[in-house]
C-alpha positions as CSV (number, residue, x, y, z in Angstrom):
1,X,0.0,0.0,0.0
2,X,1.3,3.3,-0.9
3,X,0.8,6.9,0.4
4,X,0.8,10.2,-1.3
5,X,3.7,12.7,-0.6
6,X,1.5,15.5,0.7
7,X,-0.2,15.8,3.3
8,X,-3.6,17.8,4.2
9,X,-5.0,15.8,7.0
10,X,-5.1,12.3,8.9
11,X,-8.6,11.7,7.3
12,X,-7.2,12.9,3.6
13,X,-4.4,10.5,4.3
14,X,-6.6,7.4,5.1
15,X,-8.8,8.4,1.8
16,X,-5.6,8.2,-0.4
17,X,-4.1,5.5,1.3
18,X,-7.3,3.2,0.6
19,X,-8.1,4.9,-3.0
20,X,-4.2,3.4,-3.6
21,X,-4.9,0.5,-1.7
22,X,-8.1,0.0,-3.7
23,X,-6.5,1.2,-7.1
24,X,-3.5,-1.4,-6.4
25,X,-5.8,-4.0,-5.6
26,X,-8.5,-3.7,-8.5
27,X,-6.6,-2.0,-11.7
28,X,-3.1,-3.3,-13.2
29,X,-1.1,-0.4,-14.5
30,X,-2.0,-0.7,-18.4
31,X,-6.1,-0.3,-16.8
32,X,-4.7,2.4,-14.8
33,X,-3.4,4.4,-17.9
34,X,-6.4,3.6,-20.6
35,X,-8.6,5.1,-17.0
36,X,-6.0,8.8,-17.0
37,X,-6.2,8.6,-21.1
38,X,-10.4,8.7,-21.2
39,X,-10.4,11.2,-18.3
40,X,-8.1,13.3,-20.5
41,X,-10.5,12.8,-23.7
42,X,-13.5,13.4,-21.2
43,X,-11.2,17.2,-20.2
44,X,-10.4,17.9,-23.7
45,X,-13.9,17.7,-25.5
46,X,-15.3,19.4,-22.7
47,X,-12.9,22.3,-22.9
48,X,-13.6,22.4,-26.9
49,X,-17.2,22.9,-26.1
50,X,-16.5,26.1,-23.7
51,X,-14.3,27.1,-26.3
52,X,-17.0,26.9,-28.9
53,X,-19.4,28.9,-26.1
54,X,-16.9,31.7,-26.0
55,X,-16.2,32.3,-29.2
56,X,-20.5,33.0,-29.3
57,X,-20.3,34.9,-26.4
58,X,-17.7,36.6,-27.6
59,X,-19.6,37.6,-31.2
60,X,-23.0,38.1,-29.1
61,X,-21.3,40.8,-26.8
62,X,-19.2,42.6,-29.6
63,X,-22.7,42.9,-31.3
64,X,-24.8,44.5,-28.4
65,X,-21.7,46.4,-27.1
66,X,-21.5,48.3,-30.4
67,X,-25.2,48.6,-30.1
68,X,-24.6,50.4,-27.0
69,X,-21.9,52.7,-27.8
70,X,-24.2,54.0,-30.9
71,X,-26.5,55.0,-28.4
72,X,-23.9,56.0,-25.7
73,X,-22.1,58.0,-28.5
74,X,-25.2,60.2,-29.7
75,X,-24.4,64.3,-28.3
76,X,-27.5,64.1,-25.8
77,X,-26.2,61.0,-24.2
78,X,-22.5,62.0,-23.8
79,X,-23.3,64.9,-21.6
80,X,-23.4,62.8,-18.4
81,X,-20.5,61.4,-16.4
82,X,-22.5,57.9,-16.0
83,X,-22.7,57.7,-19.8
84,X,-18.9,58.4,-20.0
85,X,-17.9,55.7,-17.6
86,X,-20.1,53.5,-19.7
87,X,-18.8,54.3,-23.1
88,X,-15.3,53.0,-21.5
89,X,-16.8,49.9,-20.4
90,X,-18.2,49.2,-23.5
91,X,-15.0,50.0,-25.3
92,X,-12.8,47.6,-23.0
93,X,-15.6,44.9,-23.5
94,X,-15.5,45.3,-27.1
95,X,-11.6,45.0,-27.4
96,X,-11.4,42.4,-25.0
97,X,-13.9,40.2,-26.6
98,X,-12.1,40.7,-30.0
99,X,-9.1,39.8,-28.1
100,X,-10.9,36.4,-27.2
101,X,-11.9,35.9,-30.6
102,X,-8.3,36.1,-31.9
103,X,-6.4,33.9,-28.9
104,X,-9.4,31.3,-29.6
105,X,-9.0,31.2,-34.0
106,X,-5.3,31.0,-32.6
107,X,-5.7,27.9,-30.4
108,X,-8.1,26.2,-33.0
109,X,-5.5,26.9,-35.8
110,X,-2.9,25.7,-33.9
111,X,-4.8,22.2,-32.9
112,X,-6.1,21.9,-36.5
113,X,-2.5,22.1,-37.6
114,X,-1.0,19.4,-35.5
115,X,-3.8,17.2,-35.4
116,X,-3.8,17.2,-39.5
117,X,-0.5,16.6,-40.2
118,X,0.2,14.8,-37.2
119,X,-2.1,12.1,-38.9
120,X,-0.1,12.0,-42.3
């Protein structure tokens, strides 16, 4: 039976004791691995699918921000100190959504790239 190296508490100790105890017991190392790899799959599509939320997020807010700012941006409207804070909001919304837009094409290029000629 093995132990972890850290500890956080006697009963966290006993937990990871038997979880190793059990794991030892019940998996062989090859089971062990093929359990890390489909947790890893699991992790990975699940972060593609947040990804995929941002980037609509991301399109969604550059839209009704710039919606905004036309409005905010009209002489009536820019007379108030309120309206000014929120023109900036909207501004640093609007660039920081476009900068989310760019990092994600970035990352997608990037695994499209490997994955493709990875596979040749």
């Amino acid at each position: 039976m093995s132990l972890m190296k850290f500890r956080v508490s006697r009963r966290t100790n006993i937990i990871i004791s038997k979880f190793s105890f059990i794991t030892e017991n019940i998996m062989s190392s090859e089971e062990m691995s093929d359990l890390w790899n489909s947790i890893f799959n699991v992790v990975e599509i699940s972060n593609f699918g947040v990804t995929l939320v941002g980037i609509g997020v991301s399109f969604c807010g550059i839209f009704f921000n710039i919606f905004h700012l036309i409005v905010l941006l009209q002489k009536p409207m820019r007379v108030l100190t309120t309206n000014a804070f929120l023109i900036g909001i909207a501004i640093c919304d609007v660039s920081r959504m476009v900068v989310t837009i760019i990092m994600f094409g970035l990352s997608f290029h990037y695994y499209y790239e490997t994955t493709m000629y990875s596979s040749w």
